[in-house]
Backbone bond lengths (Angstrom), bond angles and torsions (degrees), N, CA, C in turn:
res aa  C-N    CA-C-N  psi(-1)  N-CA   C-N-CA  omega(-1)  CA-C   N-CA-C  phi
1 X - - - 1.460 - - 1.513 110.33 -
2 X 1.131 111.34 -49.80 1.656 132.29 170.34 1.686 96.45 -40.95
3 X 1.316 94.28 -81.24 1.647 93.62 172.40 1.400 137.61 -30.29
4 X 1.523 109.33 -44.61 1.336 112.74 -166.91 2.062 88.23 -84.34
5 X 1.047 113.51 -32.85 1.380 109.33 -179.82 1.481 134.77 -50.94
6 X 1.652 97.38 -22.95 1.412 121.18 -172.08 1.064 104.69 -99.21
7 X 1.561 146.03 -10.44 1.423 163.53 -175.50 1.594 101.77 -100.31
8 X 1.207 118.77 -32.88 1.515 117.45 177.71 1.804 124.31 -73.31
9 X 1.385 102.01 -16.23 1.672 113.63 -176.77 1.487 84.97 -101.46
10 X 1.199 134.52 -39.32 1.746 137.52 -153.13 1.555 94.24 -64.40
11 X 1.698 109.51 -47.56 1.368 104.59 -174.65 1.510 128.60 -95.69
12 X 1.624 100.44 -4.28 1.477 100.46 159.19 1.170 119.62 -55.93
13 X 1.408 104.03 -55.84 1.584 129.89 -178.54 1.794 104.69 -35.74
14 X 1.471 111.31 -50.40 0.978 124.71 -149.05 1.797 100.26 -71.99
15 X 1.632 106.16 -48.92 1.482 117.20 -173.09 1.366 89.31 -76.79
16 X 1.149 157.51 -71.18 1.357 139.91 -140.22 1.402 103.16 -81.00
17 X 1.388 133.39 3.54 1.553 129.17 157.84 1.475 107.64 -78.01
18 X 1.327 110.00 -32.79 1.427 120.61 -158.92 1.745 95.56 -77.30
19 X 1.647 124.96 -40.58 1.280 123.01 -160.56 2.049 94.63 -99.22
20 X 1.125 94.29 -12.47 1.958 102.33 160.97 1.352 100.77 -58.15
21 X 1.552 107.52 -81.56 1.472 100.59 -177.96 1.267 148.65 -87.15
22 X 1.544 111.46 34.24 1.517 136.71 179.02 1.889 75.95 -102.29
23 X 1.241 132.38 -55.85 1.567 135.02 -156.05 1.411 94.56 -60.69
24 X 1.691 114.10 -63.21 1.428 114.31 175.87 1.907 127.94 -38.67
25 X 1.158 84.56 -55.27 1.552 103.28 166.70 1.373 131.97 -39.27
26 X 1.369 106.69 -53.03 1.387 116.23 176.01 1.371 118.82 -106.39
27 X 1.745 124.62 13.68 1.260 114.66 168.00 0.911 99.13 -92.00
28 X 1.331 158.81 -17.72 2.002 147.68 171.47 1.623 100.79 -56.78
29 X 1.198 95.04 -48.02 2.156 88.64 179.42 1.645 118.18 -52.86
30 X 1.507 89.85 -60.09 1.834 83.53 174.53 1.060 119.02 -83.51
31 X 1.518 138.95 -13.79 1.268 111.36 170.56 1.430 112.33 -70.72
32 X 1.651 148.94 -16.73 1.105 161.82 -142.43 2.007 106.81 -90.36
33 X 1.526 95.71 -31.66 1.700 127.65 162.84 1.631 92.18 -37.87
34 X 1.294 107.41 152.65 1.830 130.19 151.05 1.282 101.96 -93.13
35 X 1.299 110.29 156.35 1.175 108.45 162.23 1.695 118.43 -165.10
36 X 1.124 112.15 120.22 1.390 113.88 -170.82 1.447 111.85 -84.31
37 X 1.592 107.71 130.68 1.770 115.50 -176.94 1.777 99.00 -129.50
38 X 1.751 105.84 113.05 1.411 104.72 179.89 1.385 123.30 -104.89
39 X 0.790 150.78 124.51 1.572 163.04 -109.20 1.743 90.99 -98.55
40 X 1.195 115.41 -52.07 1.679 127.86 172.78 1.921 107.59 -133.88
41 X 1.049 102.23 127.96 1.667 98.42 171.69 1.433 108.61 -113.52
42 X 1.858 123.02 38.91 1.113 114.30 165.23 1.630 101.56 176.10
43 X 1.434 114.51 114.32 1.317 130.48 177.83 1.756 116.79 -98.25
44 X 1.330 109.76 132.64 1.752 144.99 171.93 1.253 87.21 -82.50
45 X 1.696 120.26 94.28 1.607 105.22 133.38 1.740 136.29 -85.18
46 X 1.578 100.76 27.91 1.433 111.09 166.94 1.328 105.71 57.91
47 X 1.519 119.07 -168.12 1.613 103.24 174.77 1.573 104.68 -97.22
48 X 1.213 74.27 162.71 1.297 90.78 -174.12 1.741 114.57 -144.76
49 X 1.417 131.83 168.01 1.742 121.72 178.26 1.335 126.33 -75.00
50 X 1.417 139.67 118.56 1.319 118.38 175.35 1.550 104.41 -47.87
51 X 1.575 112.74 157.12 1.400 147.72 -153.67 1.113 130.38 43.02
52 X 1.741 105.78 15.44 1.327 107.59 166.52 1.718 119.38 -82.77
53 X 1.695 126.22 155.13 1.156 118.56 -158.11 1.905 85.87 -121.97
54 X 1.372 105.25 130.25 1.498 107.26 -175.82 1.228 103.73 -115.93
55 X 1.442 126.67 179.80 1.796 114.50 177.72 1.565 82.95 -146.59
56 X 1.169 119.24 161.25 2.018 146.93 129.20 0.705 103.23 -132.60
57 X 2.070 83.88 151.36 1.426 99.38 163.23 2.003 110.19 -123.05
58 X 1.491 90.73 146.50 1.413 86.21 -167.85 1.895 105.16 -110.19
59 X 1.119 101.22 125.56 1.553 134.37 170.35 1.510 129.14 -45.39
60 X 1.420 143.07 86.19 1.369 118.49 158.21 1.369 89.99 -134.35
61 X 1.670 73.35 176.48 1.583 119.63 168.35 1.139 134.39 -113.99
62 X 1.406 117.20 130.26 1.514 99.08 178.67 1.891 109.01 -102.10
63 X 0.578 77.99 122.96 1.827 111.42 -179.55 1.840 117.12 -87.39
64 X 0.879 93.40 17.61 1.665 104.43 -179.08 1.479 107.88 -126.44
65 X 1.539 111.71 161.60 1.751 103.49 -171.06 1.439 117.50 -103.45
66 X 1.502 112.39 33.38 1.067 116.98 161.59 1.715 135.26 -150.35
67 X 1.153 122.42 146.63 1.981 95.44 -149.87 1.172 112.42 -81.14
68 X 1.148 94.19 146.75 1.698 116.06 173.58 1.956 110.58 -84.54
69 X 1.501 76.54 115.97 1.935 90.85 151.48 1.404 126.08 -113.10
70 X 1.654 92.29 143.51 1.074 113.09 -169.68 1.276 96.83 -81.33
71 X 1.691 125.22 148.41 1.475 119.92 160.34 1.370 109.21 -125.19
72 X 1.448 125.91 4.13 1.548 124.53 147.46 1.272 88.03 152.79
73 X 1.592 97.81 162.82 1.659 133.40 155.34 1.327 150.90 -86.32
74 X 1.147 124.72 83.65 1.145 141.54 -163.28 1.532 114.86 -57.05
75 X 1.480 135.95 135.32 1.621 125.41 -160.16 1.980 74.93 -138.83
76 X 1.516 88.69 166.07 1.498 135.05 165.49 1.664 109.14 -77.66
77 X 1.098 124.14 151.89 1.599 113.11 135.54 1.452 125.17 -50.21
78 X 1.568 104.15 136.99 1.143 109.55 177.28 1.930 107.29 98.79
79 X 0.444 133.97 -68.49 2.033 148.22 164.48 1.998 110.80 -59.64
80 X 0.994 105.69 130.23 1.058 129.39 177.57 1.605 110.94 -122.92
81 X 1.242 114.57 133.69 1.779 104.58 -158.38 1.816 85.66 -148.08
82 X 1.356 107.63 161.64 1.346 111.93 -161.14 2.132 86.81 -156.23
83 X 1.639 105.38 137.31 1.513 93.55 140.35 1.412 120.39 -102.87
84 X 1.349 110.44 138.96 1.442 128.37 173.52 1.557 129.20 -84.46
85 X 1.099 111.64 -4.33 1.228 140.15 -155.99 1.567 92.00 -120.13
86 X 1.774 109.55 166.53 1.376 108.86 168.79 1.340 125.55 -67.34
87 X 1.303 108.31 156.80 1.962 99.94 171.87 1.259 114.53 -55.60
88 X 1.918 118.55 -32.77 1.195 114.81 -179.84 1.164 97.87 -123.41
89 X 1.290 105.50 155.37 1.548 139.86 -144.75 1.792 95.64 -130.82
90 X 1.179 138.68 126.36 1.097 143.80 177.47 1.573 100.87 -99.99
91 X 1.723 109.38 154.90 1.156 107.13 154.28 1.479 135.64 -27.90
92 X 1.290 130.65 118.25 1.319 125.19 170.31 1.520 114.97 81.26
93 X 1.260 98.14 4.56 1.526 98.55 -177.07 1.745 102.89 -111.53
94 X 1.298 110.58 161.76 1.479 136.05 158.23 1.113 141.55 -62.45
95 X 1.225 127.15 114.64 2.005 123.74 -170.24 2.245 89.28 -117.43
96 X 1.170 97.97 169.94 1.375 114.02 -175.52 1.225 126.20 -129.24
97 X 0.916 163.82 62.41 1.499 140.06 172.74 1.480 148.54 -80.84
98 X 1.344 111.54 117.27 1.634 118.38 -167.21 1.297 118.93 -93.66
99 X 1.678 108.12 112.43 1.025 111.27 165.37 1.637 140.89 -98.75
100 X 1.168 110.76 130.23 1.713 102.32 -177.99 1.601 113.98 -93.91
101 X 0.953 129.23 122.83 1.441 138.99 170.55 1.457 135.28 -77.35
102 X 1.260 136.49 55.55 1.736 119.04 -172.15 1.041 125.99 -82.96
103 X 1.704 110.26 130.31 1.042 113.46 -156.30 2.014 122.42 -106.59
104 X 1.519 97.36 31.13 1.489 124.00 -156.19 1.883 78.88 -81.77
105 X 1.226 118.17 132.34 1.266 143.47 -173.75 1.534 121.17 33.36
106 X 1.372 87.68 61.74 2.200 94.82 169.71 1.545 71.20 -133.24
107 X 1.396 84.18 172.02 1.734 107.61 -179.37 1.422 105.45 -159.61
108 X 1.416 127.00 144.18 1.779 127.95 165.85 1.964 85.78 86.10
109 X 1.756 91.20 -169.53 1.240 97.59 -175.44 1.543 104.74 -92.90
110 X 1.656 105.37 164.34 1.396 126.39 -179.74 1.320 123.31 -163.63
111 X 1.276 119.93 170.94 1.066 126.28 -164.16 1.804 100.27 -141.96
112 X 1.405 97.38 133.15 1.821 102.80 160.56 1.259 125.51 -112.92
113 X 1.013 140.88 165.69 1.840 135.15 161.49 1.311 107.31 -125.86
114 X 1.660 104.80 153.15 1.451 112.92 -179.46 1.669 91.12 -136.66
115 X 0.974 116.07 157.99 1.691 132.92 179.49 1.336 116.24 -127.50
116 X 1.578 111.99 111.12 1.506 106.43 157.49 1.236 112.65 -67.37
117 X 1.390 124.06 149.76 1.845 142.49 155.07 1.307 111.71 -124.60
118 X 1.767 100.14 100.15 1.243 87.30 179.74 1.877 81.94 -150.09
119 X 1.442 119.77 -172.74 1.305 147.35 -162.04 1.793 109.49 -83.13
120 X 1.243 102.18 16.89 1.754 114.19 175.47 1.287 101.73 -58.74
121 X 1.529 109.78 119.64 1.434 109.22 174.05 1.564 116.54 -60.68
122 X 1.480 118.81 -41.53 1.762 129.05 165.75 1.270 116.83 -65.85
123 X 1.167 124.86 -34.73 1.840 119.78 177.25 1.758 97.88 -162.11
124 X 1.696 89.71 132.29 1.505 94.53 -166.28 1.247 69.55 -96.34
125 X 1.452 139.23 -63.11 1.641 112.39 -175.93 1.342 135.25 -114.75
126 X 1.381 104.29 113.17 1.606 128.95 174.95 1.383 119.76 -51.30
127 X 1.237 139.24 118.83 0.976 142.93 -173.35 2.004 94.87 -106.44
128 X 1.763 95.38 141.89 1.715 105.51 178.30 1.268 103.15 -127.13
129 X 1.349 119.02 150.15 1.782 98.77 166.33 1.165 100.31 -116.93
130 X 1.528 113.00 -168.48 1.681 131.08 165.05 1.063 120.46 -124.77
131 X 1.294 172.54 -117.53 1.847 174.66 156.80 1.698 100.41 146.10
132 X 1.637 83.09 123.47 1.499 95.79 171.70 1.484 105.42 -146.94
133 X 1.414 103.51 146.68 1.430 119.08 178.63 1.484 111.04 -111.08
134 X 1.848 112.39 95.80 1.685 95.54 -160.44 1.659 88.75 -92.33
135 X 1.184 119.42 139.75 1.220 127.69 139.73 1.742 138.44 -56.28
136 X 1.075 125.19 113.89 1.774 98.08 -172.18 1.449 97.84 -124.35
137 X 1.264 118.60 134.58 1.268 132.90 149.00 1.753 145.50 -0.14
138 X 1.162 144.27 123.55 1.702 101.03 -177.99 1.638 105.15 -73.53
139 X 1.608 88.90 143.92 1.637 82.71 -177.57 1.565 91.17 -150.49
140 X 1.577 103.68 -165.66 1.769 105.42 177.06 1.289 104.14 -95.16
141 X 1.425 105.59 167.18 1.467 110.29 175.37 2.182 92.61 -150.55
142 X 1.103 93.26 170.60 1.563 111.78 -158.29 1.574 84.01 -127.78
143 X 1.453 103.53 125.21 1.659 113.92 158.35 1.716 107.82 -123.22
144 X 1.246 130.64 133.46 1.194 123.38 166.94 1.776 105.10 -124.81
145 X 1.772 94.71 153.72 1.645 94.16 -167.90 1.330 117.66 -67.44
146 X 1.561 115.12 -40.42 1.510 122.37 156.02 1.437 118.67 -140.01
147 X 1.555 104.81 168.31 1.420 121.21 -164.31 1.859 82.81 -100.31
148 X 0.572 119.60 -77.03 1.769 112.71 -159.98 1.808 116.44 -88.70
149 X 1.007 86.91 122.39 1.568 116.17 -176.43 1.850 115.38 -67.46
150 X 1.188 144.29 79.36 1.525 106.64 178.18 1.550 98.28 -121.22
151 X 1.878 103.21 131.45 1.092 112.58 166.37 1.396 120.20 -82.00
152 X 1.198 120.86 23.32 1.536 109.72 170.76 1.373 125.95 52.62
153 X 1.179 160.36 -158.35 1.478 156.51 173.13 1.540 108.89 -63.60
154 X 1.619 114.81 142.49 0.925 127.36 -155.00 1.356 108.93 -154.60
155 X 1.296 125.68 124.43 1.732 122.31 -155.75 1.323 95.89 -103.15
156 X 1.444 123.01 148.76 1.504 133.69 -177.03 1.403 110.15 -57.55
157 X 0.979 127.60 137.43 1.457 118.49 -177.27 1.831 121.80 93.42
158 X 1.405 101.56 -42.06 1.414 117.83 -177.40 1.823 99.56 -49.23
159 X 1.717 112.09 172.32 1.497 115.08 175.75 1.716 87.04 -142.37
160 X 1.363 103.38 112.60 1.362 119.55 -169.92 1.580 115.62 -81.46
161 X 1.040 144.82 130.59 1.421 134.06 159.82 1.539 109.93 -113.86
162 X 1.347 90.01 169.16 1.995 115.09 178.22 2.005 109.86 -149.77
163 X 1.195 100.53 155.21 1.311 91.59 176.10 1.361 107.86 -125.35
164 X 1.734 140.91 133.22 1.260 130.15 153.46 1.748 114.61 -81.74
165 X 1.121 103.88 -176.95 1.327 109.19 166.25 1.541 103.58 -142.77
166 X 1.815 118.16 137.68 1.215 153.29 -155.80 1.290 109.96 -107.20
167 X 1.182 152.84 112.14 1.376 151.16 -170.73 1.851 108.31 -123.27
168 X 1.074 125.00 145.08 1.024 156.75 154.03 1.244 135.76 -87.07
169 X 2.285 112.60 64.86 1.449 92.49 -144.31 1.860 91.30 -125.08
170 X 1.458 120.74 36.93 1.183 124.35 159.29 1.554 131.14 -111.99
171 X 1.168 123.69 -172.29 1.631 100.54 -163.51 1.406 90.76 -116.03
172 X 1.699 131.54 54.39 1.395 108.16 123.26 1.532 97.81 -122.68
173 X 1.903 107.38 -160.32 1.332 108.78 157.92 1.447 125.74 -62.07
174 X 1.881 116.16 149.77 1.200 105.52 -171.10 1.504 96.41 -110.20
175 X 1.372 113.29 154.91 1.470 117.71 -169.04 1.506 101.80 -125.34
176 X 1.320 113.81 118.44 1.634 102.65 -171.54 2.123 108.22 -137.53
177 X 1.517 87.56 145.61 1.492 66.62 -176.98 1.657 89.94 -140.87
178 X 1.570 107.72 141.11 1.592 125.57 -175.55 1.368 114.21 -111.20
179 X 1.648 101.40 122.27 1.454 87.80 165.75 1.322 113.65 -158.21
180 X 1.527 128.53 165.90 1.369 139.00 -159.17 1.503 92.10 175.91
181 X 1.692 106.44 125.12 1.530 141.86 158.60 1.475 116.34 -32.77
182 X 0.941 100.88 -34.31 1.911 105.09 -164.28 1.378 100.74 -130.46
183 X 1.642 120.01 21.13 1.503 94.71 -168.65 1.854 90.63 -129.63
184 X 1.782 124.96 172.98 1.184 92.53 161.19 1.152 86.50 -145.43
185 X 1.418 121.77 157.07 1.648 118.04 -172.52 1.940 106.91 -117.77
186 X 1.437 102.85 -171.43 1.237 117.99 -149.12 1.432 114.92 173.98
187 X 1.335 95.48 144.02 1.606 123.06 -167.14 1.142 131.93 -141.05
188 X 1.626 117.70 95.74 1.381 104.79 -179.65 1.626 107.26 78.96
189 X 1.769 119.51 23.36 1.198 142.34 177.58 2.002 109.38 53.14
190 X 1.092 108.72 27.99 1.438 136.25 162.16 1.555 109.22 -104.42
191 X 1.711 100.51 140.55 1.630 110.98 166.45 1.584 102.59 -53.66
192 X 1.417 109.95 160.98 1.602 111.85 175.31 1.279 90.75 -140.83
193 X 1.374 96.29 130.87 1.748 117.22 171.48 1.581 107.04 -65.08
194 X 1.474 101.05 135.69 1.795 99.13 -178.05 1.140 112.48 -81.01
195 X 1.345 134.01 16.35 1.466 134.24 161.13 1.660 95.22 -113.94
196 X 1.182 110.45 143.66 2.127 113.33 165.29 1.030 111.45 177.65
197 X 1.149 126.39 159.64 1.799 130.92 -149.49 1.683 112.83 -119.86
198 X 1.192 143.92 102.43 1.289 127.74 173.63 1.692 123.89 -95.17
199 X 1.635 121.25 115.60 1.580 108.72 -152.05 2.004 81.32 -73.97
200 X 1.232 77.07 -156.80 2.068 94.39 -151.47 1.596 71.70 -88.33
201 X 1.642 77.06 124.97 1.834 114.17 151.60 1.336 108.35 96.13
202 X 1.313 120.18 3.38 1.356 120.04 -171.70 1.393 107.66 -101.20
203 X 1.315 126.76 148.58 1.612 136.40 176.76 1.530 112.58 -109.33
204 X 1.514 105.91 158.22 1.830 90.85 -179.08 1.915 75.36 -151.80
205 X 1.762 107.11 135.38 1.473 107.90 156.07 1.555 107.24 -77.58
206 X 1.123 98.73 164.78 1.804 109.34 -164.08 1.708 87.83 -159.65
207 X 1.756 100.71 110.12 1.396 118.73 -163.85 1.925 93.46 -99.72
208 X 0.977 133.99 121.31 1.138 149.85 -170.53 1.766 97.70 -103.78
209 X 1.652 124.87 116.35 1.049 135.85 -158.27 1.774 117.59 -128.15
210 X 1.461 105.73 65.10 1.480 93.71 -175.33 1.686 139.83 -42.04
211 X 0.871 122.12 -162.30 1.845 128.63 -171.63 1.728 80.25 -114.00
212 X 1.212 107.32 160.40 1.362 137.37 168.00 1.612 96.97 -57.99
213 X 1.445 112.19 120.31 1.679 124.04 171.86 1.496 117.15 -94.11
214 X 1.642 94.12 112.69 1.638 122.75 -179.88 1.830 99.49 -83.04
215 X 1.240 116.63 -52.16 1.263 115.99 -170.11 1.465 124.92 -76.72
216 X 2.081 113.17 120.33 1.799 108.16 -167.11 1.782 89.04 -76.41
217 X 1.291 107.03 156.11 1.664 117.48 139.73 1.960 81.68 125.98
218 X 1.470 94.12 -152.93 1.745 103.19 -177.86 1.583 106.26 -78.20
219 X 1.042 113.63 147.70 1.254 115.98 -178.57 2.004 95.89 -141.26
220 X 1.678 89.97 129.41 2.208 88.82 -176.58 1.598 91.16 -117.37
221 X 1.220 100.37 166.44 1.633 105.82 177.44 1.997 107.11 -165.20
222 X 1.392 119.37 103.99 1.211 122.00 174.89 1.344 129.26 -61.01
223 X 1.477 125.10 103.65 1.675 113.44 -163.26 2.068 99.93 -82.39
224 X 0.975 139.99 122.39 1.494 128.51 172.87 2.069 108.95 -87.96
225 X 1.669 77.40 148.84 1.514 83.81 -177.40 1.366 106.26 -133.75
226 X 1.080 121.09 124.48 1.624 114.71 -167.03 1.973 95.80 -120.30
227 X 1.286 114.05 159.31 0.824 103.08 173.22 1.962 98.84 -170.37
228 X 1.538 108.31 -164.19 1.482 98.65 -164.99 1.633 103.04 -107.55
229 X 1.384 91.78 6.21 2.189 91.73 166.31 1.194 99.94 -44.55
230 X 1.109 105.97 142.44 2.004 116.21 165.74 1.393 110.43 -94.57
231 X 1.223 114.10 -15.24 1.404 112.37 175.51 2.127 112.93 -88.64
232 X 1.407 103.77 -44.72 1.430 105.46 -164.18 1.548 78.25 -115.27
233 X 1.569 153.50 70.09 1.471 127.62 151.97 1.496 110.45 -51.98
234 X 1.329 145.68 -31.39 1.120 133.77 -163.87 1.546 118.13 -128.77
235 X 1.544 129.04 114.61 1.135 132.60 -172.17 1.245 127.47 -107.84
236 X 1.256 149.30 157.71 1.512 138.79 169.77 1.523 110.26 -150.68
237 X 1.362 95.85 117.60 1.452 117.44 169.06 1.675 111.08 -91.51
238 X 0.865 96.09 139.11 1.738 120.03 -170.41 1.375 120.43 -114.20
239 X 1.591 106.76 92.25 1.417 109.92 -162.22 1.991 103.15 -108.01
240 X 1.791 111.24 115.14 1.218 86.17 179.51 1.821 88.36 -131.45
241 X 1.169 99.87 175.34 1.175 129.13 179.39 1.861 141.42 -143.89
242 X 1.053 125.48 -147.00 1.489 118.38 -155.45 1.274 120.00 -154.05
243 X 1.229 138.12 68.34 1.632 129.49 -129.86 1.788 86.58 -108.60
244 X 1.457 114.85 128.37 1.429 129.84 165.56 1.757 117.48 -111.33
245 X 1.208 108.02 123.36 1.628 92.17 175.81 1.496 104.77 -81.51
246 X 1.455 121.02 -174.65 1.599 130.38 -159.05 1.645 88.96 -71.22
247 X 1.564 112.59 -47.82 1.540 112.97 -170.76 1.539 114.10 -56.64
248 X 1.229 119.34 -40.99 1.223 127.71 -178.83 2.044 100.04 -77.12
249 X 0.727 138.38 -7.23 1.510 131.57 177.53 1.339 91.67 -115.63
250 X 1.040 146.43 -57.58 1.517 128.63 -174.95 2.215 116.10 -62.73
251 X 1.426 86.51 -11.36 2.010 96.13 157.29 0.796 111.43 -60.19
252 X 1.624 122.00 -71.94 1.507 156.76 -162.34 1.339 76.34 -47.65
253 X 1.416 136.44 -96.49 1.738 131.98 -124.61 1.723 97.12 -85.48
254 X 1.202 105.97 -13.83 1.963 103.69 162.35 1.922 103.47 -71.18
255 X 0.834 91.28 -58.23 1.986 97.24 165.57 1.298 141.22 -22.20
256 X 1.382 74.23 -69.03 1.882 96.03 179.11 1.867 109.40 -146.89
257 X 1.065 104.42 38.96 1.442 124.49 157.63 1.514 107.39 -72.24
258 X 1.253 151.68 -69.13 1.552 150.41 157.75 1.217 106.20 -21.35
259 X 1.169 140.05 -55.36 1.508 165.25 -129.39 1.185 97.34 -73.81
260 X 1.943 111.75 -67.79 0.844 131.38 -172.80 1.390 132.38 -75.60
261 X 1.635 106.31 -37.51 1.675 119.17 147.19 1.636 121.82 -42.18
262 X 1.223 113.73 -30.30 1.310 116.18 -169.64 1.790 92.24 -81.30
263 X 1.103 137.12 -76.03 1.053 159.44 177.45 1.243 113.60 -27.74
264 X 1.444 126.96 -35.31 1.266 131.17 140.37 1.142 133.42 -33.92
C-alpha cells in the first residue's frame, strides 16, 4: 500500500512536468503571432444632420510579440478611412485609424464597415463598424413611376413616344428640370418648359417625344432629371428601343404573317 502510495505522487510529478513542458513548448510559437486588440471595434455617432461630415478614430494594440503590418483599409460607401499611424506596428505599441464619414444623401439610421488587412495571426481581417442616426430636414424628394423606358418595335422613319410620370412626394416644392438633345417633351399635349415646379403631392405626365429614327437595330438613349431632392438630385431614365426598316417588317409579316392569322 505504502508502495503503491509512493508511485502515485512519482507520477503526478511525472505528468504535470510533461504538460509543463508541452505549455513551455508551445508558448514561444504563439506568443511570436501579431495580434491586434481594439479598444472599441464599433462607434454610435447618434443622430446627427444629413450633410454633416463626422470623423473617428479607432484605437488598437497589438498585444502579440511580434509586429503587425498593416496592408490596408478597406471602407464602405460613403466613409473614407486612412491609417495614421505606422504601417508597422511594433510590439506593445499603438496603430490608429481615422475615419471621415459624409453624410450628404443617406437618410434614417445606418450602418458602415471598414476592414483592417493586416498580418494578425487571429484575424487577418478585422471588421469595424460605424452607426448613424441621420436626421433630414423637410425637404423635396422626386418619385418617378419608372426608370426604364422600352418602346418596343419601331419603324424607320417613325417619331416614337413614351410617357413617365413625375411625383411630388416630399413636404416641400419639387423643382425639376429634364433634359435630352434629341428629345422634346410635353404635357397635357403642350410644350413643357425644361425647368417646372411640382408643389408637394402633385404628379404631372411628361410625354417624352423622339426625332424621326434613321438608325436599324437597338437604339438606348438616357433622359436626365435633376432636381432639388438632396437625396436623389440626379436621375436617369433609360429609354431604349428597336428600329426596323419597311424591308425588314414587310419580312417579318411574310414570316410569321400565317402564324398570327392562325392564332387569331
Amino acid at each position: 500500500m505504502n508502495a503503491h502510495t509512493l508511485r502515485r505522487p512519482g507520477a503526478v510529478i511525472v505528468v504535470t512536468a510533461a504538460a509543463a513542458a508541452l505549455i513551455v513548448c508551445a508558448a514561444p510559437a504563439w506568443a511570436q503571432k501579431p495580434r491586434a486588440v481594439f479598444k472599441a471595434t464599433s462607434h454610435d455617432f447618434g443622430k446627427i444632420k444629413q450633410g454633416d461630415v463626422v470623423e473617428h478614430e479607432f484605437v488598437f494594440k497589438n498585444e502579440g510579440q511580434a509586429p503587425l503590418v498593416v496592408d490596408k483599409v478597406e471602407t464602405t460607401c460613403g466613409c473614407t478611412a486612412a491609417l495614421v499611424s505606422a504601417k508597422t506596428v511594433g510590439p506593445g505599441q499603438e496603430g490608429r485609424i481615422k475615419v471621415v464619414f459624409d453624410t450628404r444623401g443617406y437618410a434614417g439610421r445606418l450602418t458602415r464597415y471598414l476592414y483592417l488587412i493586416s498580418n494578425d495571426g487571429d484575424k487577418r481581417r478585422r471588421e469595424l463598424s460605424l452607426v448613424a442616426d441621420i436626421e433630414v430636414p423637410p425637404s423635396a424628394r422626386i418619385d418617378v413611376d419608372r426608370y426604364n423606358v422600352d418602346m418596343g418595335l419601331v419603324l424607320e422613319g417613325e417619331s416614337p413616344a413614351a410617357a413617365i410620370v413625375i411625383r411630388s412626394a416630399g413636404e416641400r416644392e419639387l423643382k425639376v428640370e429634364i433634359a435630352h438633345e434629341n428629345v422634346k417633351f410635353f404635357s397635357g399635349g403642350k410644350a413643357l418648359a425644361p425647368s417646372f415646379a411640382l408643389p408637394r403631392g402633385v404628379s404631372r405626365e411628361v410625354e417624352m417625344r423622339f426625332p424621326p429614327q434613321s438608325k436599324p437595330g437597338v437604339n438606348r438613349d438616357y433622359v436626365l432629371l435633376k432636381s432639388n431632392d438632396p437625396v436623389r438630385s440626379t436621375l436617369s431614365i433609360y429609354v431604349s428601343r428597336y428600329v426596323v426598316t419597311k424591308k425588314e417588317l414587310r419580312e417579318l409579316f411574310a414570316k410569321y404573317g400565317q402564324v398570327l392569322k392562325d392564332r387569331d
